[in-house]
C-alpha positions as CSV (number, residue, x, y, z in Angstrom):
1,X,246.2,65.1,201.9
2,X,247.6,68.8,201.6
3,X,248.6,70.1,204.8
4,X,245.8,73.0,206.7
5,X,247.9,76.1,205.4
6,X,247.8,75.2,201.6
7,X,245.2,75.0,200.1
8,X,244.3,73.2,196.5
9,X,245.9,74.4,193.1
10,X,248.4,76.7,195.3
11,X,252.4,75.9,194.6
12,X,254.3,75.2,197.5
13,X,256.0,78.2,199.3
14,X,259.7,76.8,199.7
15,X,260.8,80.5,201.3
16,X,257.6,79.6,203.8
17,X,258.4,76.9,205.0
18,X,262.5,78.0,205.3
19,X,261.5,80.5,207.1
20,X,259.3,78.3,209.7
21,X,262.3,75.9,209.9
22,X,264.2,78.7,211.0
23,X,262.0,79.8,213.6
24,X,261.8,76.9,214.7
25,X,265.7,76.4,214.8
26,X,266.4,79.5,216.7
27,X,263.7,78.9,219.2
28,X,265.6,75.4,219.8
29,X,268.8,76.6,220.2
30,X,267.1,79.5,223.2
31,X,265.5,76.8,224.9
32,X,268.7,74.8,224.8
33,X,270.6,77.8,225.9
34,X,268.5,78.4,229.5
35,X,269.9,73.8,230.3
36,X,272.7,74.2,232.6
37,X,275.4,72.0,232.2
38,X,277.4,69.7,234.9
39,X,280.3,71.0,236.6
40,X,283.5,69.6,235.6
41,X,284.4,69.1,239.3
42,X,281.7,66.4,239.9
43,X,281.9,62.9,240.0
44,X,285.3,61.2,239.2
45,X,287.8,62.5,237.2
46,X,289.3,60.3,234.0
47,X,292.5,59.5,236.2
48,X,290.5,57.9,239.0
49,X,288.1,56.4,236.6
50,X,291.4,54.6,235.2
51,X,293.3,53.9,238.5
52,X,289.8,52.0,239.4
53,X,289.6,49.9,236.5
54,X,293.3,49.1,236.9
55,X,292.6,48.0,240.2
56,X,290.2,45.8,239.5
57,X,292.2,44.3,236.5
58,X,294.9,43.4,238.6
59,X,293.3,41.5,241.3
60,X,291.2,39.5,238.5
61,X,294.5,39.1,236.5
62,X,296.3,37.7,239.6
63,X,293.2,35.7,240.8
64,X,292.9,33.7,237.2
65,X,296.7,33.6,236.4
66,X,297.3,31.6,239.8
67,X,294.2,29.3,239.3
68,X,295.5,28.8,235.8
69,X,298.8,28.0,237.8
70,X,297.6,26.4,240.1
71,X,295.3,23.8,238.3
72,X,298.5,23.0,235.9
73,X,300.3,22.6,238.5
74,X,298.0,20.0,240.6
75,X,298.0,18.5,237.2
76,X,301.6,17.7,236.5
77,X,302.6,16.9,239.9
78,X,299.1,14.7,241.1
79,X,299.1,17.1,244.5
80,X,295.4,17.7,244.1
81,X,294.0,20.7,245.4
82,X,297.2,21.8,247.0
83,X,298.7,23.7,244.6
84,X,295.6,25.3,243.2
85,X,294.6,26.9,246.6
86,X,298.0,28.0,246.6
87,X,298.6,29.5,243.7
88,X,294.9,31.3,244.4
89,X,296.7,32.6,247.6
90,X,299.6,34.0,245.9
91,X,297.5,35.0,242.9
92,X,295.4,37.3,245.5
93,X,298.5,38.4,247.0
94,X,300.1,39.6,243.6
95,X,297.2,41.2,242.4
96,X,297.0,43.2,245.7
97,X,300.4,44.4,245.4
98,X,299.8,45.9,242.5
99,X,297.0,47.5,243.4
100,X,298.5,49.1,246.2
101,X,301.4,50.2,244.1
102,X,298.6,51.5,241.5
103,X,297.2,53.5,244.3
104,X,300.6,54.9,245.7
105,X,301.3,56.1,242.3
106,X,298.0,58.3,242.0
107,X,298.0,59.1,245.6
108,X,301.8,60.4,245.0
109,X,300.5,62.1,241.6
110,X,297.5,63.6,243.6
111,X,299.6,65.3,246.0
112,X,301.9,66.5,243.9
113,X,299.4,68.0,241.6
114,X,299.7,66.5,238.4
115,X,296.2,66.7,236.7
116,X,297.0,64.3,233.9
C-alpha cells in the first residue's frame, strides 16, 4: 500500500522525505531543549555512594569471615556453638571498626574539602 502523499506511477521523492526527516529532527531537538536537567548538587555524590557500599561490605565481610571462623573452629576443636557465636561477635566487631575508620576518612576528607 503506497503511503496518502504518493500517489500511483509517481517515483519516490528522496529530497521529500530528507527534508521531512529533518523537520522532524530539528523539532526534536527544540522540544528536548525546553527538559531541564537535574542539579548536580542533588542526591549523593559518587564519594558517598562509595563510602556507603564500603560500609556495608565490611560489616558483611566481617559477619561471614567469623562465621566461616567460627564454624571451622567449633569443628576442629568439638566446642559446639561456642566458637561460632564468638567468632560472629568478633566478626561484627571488626567489620564495625572498619566502618567507622571508613567514615572518619570521608568525614576528614569532607572537611577538608577534597571533592574527589
Amino acid at each position: 500500500m503506497d503511503p496518502p502523499s504518493r500517489k500511483a506511477g509517481q517515483d519516490p521523492d528522496p529530497d521529500g522525505d530528507r527534508r521531512r526527516i529533518d523537520e522532524l529532527d530539528a523539532r526534536l531537538k527544540a522540544a528536548r531543549g525546553t527538559e531541564e536537567k537535574p542539579s548536580q548538587g542533588s542526591g549523593m555524590s559518587q564519594r558517598q555512594t562509595n563510602v556507603a557500599y564500603r560500609v556495608l561490605v565490611y560489616m558483611i565481610a566481617g559477619l561471614l569471615i567469623g562465621r566461616f571462623l567460627g564454624y571451622w573452629l567449633d569443628r576442629w576443636w568439638g566446642s559446639h556453638p561456642y566458637m561460632l557465636v564468638a567468632m560472629i561477635i568478633l566478626g561484627f566487631a571488626g567489620g564495625m571498626n572498619n566502618a567507622w575508620r571508613a567514615i572518619k576518612e570521608y568525614a576528614r576528607d569532607a572537611e577538608r574539602g577534597d571533592g574527589k
